[in-house]
N, CA, C and O of each residue as an XYZ file, in Angstrom:
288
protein
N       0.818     -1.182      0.000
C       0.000      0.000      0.000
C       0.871      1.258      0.000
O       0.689      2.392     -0.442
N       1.698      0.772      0.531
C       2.983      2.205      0.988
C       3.610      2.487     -0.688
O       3.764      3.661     -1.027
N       3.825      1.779     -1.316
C       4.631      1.535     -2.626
C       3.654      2.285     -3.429
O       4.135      3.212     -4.080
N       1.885      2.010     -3.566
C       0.988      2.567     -4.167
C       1.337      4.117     -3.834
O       1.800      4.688     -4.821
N       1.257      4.717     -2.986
C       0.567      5.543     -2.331
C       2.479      6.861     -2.854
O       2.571      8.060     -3.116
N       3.738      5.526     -2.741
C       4.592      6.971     -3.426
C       4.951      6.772     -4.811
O       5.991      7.173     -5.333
N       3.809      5.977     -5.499
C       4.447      5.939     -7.084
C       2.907      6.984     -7.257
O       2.981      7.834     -8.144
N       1.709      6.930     -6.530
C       0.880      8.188     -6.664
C       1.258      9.616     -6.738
O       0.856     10.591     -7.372
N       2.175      9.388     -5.863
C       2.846     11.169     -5.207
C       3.425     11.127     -6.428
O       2.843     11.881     -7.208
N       4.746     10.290     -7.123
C       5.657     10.529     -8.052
C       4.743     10.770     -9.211
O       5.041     11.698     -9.963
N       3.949     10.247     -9.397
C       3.317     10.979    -10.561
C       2.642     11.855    -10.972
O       2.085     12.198    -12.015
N       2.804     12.235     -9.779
C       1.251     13.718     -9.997
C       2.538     14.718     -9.683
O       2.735     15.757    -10.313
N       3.121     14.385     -8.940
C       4.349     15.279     -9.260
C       5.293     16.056    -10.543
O       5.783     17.160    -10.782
N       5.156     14.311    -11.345
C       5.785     14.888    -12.763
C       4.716     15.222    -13.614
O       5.210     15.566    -14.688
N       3.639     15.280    -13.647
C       2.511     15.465    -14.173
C       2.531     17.440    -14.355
O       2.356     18.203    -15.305
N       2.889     17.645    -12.675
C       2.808     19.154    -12.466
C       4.152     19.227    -12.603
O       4.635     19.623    -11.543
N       5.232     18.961    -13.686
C       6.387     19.896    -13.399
C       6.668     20.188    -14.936
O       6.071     19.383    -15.650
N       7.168     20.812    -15.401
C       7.289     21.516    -16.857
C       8.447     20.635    -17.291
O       8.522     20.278    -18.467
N       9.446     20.231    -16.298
C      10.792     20.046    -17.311
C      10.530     18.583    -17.865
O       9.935     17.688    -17.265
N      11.083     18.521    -19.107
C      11.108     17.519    -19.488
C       9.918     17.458    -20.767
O      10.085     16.745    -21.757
N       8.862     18.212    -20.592
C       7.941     18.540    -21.440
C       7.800     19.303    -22.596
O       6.712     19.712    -22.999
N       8.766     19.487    -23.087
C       9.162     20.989    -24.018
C       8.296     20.332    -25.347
O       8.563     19.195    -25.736
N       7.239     21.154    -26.001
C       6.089     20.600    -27.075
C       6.538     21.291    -28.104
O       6.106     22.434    -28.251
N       7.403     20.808    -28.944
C       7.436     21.538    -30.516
C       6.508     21.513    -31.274
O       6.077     20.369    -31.421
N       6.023     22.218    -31.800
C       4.859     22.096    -33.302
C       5.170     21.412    -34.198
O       6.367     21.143    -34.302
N       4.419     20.986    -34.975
C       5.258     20.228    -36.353
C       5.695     21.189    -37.244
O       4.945     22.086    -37.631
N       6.826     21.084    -37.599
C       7.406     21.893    -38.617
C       7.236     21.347    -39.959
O       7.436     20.133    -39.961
N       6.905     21.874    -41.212
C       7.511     21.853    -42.544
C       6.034     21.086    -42.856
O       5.271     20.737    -41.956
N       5.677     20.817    -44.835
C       4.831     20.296    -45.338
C       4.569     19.041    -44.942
O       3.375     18.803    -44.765
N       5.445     18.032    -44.722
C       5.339     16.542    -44.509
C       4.462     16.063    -43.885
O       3.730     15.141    -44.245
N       4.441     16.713    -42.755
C       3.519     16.710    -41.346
C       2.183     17.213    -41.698
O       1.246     17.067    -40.913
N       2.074     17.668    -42.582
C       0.385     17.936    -42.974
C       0.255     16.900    -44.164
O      -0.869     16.484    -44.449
N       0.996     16.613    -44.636
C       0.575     15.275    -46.195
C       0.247     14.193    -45.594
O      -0.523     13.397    -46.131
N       0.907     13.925    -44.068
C       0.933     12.575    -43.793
C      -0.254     12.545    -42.728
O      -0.853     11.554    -42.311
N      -0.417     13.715    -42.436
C      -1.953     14.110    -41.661
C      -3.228     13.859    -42.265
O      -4.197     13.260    -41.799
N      -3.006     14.639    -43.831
C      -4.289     14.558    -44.631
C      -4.791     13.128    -45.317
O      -5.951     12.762    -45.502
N      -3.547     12.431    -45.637
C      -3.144     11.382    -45.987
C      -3.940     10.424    -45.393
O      -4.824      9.827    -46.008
N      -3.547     10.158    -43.673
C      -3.956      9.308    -43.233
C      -5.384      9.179    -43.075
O      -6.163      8.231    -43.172
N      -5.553     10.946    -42.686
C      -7.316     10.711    -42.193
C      -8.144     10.219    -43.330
O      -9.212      9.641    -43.132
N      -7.599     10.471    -44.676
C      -8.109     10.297    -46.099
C      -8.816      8.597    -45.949
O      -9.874      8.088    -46.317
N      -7.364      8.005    -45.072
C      -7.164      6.885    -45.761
C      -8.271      6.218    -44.255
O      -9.124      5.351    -44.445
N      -7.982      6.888    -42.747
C      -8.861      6.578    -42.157
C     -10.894      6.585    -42.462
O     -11.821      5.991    -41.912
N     -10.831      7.295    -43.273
C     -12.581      7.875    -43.426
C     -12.791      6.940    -44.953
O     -13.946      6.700    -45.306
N     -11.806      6.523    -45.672
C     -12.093      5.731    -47.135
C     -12.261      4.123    -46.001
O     -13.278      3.430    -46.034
N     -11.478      3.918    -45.413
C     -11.715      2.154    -45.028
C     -13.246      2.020    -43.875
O     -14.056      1.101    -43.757
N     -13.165      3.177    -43.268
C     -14.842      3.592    -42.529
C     -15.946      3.249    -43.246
O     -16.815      2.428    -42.952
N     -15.838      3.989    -44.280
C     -17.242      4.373    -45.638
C     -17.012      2.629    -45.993
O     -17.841      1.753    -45.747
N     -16.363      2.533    -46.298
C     -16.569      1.310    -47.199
C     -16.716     -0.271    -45.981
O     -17.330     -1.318    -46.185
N     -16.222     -0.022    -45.252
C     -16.845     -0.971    -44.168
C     -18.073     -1.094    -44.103
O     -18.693     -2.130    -44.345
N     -18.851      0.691    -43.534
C     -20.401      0.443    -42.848
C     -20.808      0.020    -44.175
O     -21.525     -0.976    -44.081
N     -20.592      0.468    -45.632
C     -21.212      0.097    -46.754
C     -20.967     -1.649    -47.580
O     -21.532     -2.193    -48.529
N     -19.832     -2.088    -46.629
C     -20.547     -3.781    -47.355
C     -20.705     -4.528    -46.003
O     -20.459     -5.724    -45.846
N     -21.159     -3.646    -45.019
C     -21.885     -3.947    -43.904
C     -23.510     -3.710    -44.370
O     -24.143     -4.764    -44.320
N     -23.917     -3.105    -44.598
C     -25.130     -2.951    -45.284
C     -25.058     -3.388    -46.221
O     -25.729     -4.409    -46.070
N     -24.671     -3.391    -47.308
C     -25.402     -4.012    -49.081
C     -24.158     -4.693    -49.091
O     -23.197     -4.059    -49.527
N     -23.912     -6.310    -48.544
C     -22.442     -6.687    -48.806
C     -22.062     -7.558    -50.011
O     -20.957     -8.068    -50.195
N     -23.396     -7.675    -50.991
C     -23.366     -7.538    -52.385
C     -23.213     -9.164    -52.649
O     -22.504     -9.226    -53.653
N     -23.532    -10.492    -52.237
C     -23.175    -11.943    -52.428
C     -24.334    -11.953    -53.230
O     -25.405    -11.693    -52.682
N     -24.302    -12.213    -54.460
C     -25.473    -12.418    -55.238
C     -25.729    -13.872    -55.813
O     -26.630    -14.347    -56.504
N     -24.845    -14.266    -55.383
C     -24.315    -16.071    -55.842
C     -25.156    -16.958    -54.943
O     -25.147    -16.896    -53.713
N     -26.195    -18.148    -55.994
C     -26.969    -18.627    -56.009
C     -26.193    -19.739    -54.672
O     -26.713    -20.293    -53.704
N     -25.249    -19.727    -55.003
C     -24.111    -21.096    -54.167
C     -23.644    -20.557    -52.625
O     -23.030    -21.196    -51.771
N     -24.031    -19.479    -52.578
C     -23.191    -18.760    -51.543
C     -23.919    -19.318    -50.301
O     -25.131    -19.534    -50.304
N     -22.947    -19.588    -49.015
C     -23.094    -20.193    -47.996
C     -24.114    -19.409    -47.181
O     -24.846    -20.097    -46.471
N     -24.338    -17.730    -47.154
C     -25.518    -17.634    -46.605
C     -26.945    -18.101    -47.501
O     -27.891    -17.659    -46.849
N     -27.402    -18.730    -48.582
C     -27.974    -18.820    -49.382
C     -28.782    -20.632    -48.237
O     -29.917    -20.999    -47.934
N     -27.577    -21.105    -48.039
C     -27.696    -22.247    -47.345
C     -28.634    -22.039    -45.950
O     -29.795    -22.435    -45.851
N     -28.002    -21.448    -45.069
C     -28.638    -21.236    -44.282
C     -30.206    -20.318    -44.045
O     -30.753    -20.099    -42.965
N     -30.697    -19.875    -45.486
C     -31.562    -18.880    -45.150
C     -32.836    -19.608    -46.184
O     -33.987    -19.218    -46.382
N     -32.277    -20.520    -46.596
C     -33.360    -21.799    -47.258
C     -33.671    -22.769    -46.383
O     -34.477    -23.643    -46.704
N     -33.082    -22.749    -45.171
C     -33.203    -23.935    -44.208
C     -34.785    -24.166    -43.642
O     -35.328    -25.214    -43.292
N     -35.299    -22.822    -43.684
C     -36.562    -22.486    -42.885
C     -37.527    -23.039    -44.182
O     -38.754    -23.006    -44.097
């Protein structure tokens, strides 16, 4: 409990102390290509998930849900 109670103190300690924290901005174009880039690439694999989550397009007479939904 004693061990809890000074790795609590130690961290709220460094939590409140500045050094060690120094926050640069991103500098230069790269850092925005690889920004726009990603979210591009995050919001294209989104869209297209919820969308062959909804219409996931098996039109095949053979197809294994075809099996199970003739069972009834």
């Amino acid at each position: 409990m004693l061990f809890l109670l000074t790795f609590i103190q130690k961290a709220s300690e460094f939590a409140m102390s500045p050094e060690g924290r120094q926050y640069n901005p991103p500098e230069g174009p790269l850092y925005y290509i690889v920004l726009i880039a990603s979210s591009l690439l995050v919001a294209a694999v989104f869209i297209i998930a919820i969308k062959l989550f909804i219409w996931p397009g098996e039109k095949s007479e053979d197809h294994i849900k075809r099996k199970m939904l003739d069972r009834e």
